[in-house]
C-alpha positions as CSV (number, residue, x, y, z in Angstrom):
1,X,0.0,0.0,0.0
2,X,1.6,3.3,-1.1
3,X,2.0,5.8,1.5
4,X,1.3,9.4,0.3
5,X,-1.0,11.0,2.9
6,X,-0.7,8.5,5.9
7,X,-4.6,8.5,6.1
8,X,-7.4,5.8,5.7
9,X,-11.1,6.6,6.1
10,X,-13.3,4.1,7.6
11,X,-16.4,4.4,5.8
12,X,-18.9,2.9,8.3
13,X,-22.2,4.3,6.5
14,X,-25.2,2.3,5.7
15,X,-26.2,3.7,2.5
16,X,-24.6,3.0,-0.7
17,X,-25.2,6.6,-2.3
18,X,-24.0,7.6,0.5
19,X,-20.7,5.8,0.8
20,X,-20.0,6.9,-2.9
21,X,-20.5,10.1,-2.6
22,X,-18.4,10.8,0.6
23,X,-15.3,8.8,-0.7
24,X,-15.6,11.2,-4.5
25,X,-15.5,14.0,-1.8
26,X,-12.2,12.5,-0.3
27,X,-10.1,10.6,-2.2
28,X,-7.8,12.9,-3.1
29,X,-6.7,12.8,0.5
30,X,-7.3,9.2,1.1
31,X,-4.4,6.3,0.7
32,X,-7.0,3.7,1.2
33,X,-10.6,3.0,2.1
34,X,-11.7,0.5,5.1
35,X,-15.3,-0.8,4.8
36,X,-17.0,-3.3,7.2
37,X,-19.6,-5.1,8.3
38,X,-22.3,-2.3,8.0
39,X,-21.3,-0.9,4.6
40,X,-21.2,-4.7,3.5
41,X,-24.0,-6.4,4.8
42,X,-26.1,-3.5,3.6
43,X,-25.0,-2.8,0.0
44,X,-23.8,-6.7,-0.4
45,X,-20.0,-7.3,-1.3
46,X,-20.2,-5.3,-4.4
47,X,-19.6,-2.3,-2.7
48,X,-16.2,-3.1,-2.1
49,X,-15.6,-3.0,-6.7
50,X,-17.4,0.0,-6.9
51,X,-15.3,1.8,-4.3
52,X,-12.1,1.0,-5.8
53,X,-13.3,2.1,-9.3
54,X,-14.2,5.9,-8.4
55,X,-11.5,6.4,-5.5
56,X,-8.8,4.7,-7.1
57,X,-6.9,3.7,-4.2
58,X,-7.1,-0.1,-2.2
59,X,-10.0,-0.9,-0.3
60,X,-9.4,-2.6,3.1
61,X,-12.3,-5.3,4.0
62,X,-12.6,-4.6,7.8
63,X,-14.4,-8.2,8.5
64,X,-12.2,-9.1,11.9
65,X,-12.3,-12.9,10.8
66,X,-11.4,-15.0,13.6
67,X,-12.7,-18.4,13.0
68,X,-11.0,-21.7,11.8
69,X,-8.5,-21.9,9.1
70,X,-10.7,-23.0,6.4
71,X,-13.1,-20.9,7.3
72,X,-11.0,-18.1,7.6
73,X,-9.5,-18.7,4.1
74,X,-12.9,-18.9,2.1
75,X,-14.2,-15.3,3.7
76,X,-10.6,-14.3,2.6
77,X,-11.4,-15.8,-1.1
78,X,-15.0,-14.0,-1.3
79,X,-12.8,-10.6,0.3
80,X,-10.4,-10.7,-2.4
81,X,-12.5,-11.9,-5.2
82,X,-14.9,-8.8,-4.3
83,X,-11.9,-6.5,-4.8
84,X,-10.4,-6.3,-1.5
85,X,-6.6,-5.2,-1.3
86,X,-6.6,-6.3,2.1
87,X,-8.8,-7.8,4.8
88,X,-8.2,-7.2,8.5
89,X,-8.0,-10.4,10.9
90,X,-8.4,-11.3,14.6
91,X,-4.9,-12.7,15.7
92,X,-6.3,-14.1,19.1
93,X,-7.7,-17.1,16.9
94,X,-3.9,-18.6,17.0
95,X,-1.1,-19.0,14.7
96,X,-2.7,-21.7,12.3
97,X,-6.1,-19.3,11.9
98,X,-3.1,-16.8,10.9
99,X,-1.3,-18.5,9.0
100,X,-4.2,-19.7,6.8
101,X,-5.1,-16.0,6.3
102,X,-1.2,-15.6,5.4
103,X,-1.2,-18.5,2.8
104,X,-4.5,-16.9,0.8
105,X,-3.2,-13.3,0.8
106,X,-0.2,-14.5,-0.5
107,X,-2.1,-16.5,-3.3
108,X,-4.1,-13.6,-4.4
109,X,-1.0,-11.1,-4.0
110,X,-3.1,-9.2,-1.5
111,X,-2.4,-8.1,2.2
112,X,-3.8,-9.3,5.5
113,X,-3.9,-7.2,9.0
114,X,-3.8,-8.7,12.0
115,X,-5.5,-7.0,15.7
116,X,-3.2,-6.7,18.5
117,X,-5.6,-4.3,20.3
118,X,-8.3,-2.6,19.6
119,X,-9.3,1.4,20.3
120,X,-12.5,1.0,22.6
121,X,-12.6,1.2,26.0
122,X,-13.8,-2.3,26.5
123,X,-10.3,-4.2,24.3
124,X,-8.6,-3.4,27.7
125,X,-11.0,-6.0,29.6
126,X,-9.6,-9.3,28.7
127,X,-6.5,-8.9,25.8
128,X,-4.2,-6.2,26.9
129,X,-2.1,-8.6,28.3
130,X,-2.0,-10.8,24.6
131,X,-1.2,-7.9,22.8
132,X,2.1,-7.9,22.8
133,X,2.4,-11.4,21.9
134,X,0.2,-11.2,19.1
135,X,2.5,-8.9,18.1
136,X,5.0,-11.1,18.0
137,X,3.1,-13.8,16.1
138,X,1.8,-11.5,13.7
139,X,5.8,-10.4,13.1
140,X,7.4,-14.3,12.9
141,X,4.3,-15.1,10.2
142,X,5.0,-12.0,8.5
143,X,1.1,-10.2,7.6
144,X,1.8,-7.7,6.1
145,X,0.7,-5.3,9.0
146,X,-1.0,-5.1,12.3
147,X,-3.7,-3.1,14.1
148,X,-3.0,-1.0,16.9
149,X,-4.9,1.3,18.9
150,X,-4.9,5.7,18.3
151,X,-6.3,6.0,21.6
152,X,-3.4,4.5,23.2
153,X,0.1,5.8,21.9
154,X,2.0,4.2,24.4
155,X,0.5,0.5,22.6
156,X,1.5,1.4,19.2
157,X,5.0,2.9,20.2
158,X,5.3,-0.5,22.1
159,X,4.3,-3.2,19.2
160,X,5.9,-0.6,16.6
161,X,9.6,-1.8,19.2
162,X,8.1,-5.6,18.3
163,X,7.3,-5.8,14.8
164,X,9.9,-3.6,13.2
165,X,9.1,-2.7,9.4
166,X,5.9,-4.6,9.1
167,X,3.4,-1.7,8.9
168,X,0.9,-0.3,11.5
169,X,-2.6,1.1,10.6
170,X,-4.0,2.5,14.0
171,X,-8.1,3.3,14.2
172,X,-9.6,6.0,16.7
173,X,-8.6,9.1,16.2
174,X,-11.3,11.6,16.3
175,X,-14.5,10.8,17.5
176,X,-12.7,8.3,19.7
177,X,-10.2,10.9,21.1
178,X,-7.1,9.3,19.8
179,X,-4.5,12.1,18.0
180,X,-3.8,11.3,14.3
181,X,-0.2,13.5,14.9
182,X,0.3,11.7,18.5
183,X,-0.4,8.5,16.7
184,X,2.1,8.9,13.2
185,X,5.0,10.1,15.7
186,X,4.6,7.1,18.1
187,X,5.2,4.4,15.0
188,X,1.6,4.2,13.2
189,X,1.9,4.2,9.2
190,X,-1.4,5.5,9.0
191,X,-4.5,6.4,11.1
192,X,-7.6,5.0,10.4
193,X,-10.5,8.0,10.9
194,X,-14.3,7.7,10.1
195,X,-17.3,9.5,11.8
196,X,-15.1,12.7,12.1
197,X,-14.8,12.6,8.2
198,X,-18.1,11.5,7.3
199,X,-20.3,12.7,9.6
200,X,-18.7,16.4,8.5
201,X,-20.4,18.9,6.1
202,X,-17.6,19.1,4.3
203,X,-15.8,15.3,4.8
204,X,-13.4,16.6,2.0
205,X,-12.6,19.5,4.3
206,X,-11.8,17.5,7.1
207,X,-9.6,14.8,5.6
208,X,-7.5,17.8,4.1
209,X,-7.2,19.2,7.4
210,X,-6.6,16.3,9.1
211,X,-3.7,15.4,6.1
212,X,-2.1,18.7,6.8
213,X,-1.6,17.9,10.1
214,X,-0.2,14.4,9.4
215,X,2.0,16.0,6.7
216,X,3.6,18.3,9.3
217,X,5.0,15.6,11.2
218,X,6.3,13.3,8.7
């Protein structure tokens, strides 16, 4: 995934005119687009095509798959076939779930992300203390990047010290209260920002702004 802006909007709308319209407004800030279950479940995969054809940039399928290897391999298939550059996994399924989501996006040429934490409140109540070795598995089976939390620097300056190159793409900044500057200095590759942007009156506005302040940092 090229990295010109450092920014990925999370497009977690329900309405497919809706979802169209705000990317046209944004792309030119945007390196890539994550969609998920809402977007999907309510437009149907197709979405994910249409996306890439008016915003030009890769599409992420946010589906946090964390089942069995075979089933975690054909929801990778139907992902990729749909378009998908990449789909973000669950890493607290264990290695061979992993690993089985490795082997596919390696088949397709695509890229897989695996959770070490999440940005809500609640991802503190059971897997803090996994984290960090998720981390390391996600490093040793070499996805192509992991998912660490904005609203808790200190987390993604910590797995950036484990996984070395492998990139970071960090959710909640904004409406979460996570910093998209504090988050780029303390390792992220890019932050991951939705209702901020699309909630806006002028989402191309924000992303701009909020690309101006990434760009000062880098």
């Amino acid at each position: 995934m090229k990295k010109d802006t450092g920014l990925i909007l999370a497009l977690d709308v329900t309405d497919r005119d809706s979802a169209l319209s705000i990317v046209e407004d944004t792309t030119a800030y945007l390196d890539a687009v994550k969609v998920g279950y809402p977007l999907i479940l309510s437009t149907g995969l197709s979405i994910i095509d249409q996306l890439c054809e008016i915003s030009h940039v890769p599409v992420i399928a946010d589906l946090k798959v964390a089942d069995i290897p075979n089933t975690d391999r054909l929801i990778l298939q139907q992902a990729y076939r749909a378009g998908a550059s990449g789909v973000i996994v669950h890493a607290f399924t264990g290695k061979d779930s992993l690993m089985a989501c490795i082997k596919e996006a390696q088949e397709w040429k695509r890229d897989v992300f695996a959770v070490t934490q999440m940005s809500h409140p609640g991802a503190e109540d059971f897997l803090v203390g996994a984290a960090e070795d998720m981390a390391r598995m996600a490093a040793e089976c070499q996805t192509t990047g992991v998912v660490a939390p904005a609203t808790r620097p200190e987390r993604v300056r910590m797995i950036r010290e484990i996984i070395g190159d492998l990139v970071i793409i960090s959710p909640g900044v904004g409406a979460q209260g996570g910093s998209a500057v504090d988050t780029i200095q303390a390792g992220a590759d890019y932050v991951i920002i939705g209702r901020s942007i699309y909630q806006s009156r002028e989402p191309g506005a924000v992303a701009k702004q909020i690309v101006d302040e990434i760009s000062s940092v880098l």
